[in-house]
C-alpha atoms as a printed R data frame, in Angstrom:
    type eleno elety resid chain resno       x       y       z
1   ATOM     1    CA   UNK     A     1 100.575 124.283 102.335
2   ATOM     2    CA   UNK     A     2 100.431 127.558 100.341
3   ATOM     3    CA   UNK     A     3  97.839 129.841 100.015
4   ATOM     4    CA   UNK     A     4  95.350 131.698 101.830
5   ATOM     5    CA   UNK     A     5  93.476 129.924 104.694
6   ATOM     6    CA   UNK     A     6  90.414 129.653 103.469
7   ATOM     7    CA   UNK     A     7  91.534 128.716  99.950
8   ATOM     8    CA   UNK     A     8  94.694 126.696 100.814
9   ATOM     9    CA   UNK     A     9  96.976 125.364  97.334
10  ATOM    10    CA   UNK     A    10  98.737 122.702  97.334
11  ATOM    11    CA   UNK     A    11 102.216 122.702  97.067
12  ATOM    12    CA   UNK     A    12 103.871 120.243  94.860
13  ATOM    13    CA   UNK     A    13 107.231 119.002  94.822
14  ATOM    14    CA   UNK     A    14 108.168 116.622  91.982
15  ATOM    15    CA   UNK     A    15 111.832 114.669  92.430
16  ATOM    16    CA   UNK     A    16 113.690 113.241  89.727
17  ATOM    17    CA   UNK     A    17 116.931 111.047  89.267
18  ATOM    18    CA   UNK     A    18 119.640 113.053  87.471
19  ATOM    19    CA   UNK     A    19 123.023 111.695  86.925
20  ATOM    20    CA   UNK     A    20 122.724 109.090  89.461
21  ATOM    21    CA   UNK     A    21 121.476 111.904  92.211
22  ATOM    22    CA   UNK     A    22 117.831 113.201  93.224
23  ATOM    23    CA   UNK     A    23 116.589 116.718  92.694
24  ATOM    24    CA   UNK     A    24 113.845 118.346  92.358
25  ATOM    25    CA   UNK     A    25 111.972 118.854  88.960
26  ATOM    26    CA   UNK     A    26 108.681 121.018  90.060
27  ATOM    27    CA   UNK     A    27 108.362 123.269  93.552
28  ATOM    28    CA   UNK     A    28 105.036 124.837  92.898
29  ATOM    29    CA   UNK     A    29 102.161 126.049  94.718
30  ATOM    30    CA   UNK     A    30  99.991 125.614  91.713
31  ATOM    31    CA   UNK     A    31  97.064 122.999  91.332
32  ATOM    32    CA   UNK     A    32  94.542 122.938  88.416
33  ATOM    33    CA   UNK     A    33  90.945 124.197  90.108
34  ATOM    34    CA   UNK     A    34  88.262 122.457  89.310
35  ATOM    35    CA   UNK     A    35  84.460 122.813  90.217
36  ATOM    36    CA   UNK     A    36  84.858 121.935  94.538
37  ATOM    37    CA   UNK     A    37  89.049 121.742  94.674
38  ATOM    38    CA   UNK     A    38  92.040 121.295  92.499
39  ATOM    39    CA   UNK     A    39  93.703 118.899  90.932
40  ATOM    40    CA   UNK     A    40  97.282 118.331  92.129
41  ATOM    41    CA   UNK     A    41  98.697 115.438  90.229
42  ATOM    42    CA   UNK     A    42  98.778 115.051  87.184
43  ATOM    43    CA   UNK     A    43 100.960 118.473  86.656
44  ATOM    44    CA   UNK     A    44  98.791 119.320  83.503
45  ATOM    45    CA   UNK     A    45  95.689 117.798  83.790
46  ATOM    46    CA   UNK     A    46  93.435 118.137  80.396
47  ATOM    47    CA   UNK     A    47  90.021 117.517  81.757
48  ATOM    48    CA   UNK     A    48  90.182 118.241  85.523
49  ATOM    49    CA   UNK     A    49  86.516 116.839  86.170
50  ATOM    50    CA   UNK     A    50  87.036 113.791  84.855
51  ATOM    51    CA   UNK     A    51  87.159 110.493  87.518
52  ATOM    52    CA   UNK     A    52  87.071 108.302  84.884
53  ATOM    53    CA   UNK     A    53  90.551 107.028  84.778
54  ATOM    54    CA   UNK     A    54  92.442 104.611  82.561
55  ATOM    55    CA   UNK     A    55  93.671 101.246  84.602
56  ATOM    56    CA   UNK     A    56  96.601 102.468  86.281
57  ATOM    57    CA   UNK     A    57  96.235 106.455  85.672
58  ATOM    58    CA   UNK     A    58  96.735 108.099  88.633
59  ATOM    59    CA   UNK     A    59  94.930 111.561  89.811
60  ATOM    60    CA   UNK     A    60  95.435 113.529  93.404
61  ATOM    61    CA   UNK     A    61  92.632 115.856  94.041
62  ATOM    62    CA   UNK     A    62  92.106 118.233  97.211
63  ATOM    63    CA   UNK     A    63  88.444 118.456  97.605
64  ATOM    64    CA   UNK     A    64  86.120 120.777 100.158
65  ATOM    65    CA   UNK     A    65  82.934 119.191  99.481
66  ATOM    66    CA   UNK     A    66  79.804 121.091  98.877
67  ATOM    67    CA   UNK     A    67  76.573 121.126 100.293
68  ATOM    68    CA   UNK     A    68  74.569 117.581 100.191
69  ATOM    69    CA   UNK     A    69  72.130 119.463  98.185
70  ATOM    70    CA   UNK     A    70  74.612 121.045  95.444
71  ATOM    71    CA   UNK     A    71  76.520 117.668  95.283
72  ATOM    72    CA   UNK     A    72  73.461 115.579  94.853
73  ATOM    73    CA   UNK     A    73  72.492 117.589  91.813
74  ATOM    74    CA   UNK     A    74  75.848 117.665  90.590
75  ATOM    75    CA   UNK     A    75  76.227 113.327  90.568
76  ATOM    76    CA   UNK     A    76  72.610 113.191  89.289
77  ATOM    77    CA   UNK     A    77  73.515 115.445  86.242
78  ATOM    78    CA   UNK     A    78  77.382 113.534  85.823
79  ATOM    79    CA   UNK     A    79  76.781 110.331  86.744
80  ATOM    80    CA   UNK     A    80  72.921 109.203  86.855
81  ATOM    81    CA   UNK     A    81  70.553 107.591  89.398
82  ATOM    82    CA   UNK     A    82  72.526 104.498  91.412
83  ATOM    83    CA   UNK     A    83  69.982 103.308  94.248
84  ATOM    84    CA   UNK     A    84  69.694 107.196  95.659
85  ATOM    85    CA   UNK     A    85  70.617 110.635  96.323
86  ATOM    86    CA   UNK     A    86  74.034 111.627  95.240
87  ATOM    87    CA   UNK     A    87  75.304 107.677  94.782
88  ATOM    88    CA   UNK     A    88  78.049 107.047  92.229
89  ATOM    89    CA   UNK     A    89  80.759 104.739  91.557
90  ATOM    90    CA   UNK     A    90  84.233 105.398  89.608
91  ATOM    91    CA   UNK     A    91  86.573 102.825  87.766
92  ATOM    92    CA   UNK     A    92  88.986 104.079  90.305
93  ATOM    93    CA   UNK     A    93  90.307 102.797  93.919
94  ATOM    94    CA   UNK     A    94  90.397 105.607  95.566
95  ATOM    95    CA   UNK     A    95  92.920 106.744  98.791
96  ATOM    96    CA   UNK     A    96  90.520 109.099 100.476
97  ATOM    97    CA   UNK     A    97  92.222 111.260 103.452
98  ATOM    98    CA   UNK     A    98  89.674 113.438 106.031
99  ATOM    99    CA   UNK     A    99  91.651 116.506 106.085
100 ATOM   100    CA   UNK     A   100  89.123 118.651 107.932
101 ATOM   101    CA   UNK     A   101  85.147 118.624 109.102
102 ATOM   102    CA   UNK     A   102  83.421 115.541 109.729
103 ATOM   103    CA   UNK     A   103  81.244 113.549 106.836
104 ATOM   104    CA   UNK     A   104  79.389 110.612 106.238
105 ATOM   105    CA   UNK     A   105  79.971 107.760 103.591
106 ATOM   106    CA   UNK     A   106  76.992 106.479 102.789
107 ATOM   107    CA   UNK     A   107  77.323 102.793 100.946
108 ATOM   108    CA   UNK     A   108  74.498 100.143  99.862
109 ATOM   109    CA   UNK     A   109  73.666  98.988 103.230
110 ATOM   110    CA   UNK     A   110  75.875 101.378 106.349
111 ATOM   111    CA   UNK     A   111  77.011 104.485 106.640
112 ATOM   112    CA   UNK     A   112  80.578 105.323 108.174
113 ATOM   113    CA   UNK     A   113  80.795 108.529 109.969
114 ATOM   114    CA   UNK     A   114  84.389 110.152 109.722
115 ATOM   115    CA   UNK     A   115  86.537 112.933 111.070
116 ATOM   116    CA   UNK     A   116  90.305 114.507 110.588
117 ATOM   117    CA   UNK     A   117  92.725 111.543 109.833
118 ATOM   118    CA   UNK     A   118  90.545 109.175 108.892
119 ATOM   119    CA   UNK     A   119  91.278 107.264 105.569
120 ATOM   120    CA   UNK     A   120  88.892 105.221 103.366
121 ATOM   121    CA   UNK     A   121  90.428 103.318 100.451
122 ATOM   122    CA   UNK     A   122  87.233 103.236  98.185
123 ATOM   123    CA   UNK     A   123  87.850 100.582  95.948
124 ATOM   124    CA   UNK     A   124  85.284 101.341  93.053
125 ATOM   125    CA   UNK     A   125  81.533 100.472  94.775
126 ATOM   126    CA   UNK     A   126  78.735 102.991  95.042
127 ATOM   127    CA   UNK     A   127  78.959 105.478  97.370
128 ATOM   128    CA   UNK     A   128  77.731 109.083  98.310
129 ATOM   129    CA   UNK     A   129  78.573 111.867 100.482
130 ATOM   130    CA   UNK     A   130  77.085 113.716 103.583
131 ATOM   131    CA   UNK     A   131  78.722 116.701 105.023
132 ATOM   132    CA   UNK     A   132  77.723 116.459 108.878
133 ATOM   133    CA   UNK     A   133  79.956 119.415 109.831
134 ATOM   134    CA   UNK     A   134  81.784 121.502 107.415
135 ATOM   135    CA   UNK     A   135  84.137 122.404 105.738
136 ATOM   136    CA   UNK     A   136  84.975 119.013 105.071
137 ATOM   137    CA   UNK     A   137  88.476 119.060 103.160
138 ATOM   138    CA   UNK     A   138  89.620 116.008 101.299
139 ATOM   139    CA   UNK     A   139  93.089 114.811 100.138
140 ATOM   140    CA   UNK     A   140  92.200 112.222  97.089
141 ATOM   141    CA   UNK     A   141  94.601 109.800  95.638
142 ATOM   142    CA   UNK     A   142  92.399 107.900  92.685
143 ATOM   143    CA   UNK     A   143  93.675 105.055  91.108
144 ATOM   144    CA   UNK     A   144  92.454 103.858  87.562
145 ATOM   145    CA   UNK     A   145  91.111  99.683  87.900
146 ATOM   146    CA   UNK     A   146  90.140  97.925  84.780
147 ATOM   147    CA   UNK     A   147  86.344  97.905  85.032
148 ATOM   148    CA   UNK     A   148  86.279  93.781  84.573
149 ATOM   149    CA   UNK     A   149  87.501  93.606  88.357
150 ATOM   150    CA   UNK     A   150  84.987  95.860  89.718
């Protein structure tokens, strides 16, 4: 990982197949920053806040998550009200890796405490965040779904 420490940016390393042999197309330590991280994939992103993905678009986000407080507000002014503080749901399945910290997914009915190495694989219900002991830093591979099969 490039960067500084507290700031860290993503390298990314894109291959491709030319004349029958792989290479590399991109070596960057460049991400598009958006409001709590950066988007690392796609290369270019247009609209770097935007979850709402097409069925089968495909975003990676690094994410250090906010305070409960400044997140809440932030899903409440995006999203809307969906059965309490700071839940949401996305057309997406998400791939969601606990890089650092330790944080709380809070569902309809439990809540699943998580640390470093943890994965959830979020496939498009309502959900919120609690940061029980930060920073908590997030690797996020979202998948578009087709809302029909949500």
């Amino acid at each position: 990982m490039s960067g500084s420490e507290e700031n860290p940016v993503p390298r990314r390393v894109v291959t491709v197949k030319r004349d029958g042999r792989a290479s590399v197309l991109r070596d960057e330590a460049v991400a598009t920053p958006f409001r709590w991280g950066s988007v690392v994939w796609p290369l270019e992103p247009e609209d770097p806040d935007r979850t709402a993905l097409h069925p089968g678009e495909v975003s990676w986000r690094m994410y250090t998550l906010p305070s409960d407080e400044e997140l809440d507000a932030y899903i409440a002014q995006r999203y809307g009200g969906h059965g309490g503080a700071g839940m949401h749901a996305t057309p997406t399945t998400d791939y969601i890796l606990v890089l650092e910290g330790r944080v709380a997914l809070v569902l309809d009915d439990e809540t699943v405490e998580l640390g470093p190495g943890d994965l959830v694989v979020q496939q498009g219900t309502a959900h919120a965040w609690r940061v029980r002991e930060g920073p908590v830093r997030l690797s996020v591979l979202m998948v578009g779904i087709d809302r029909k099969h949500q």
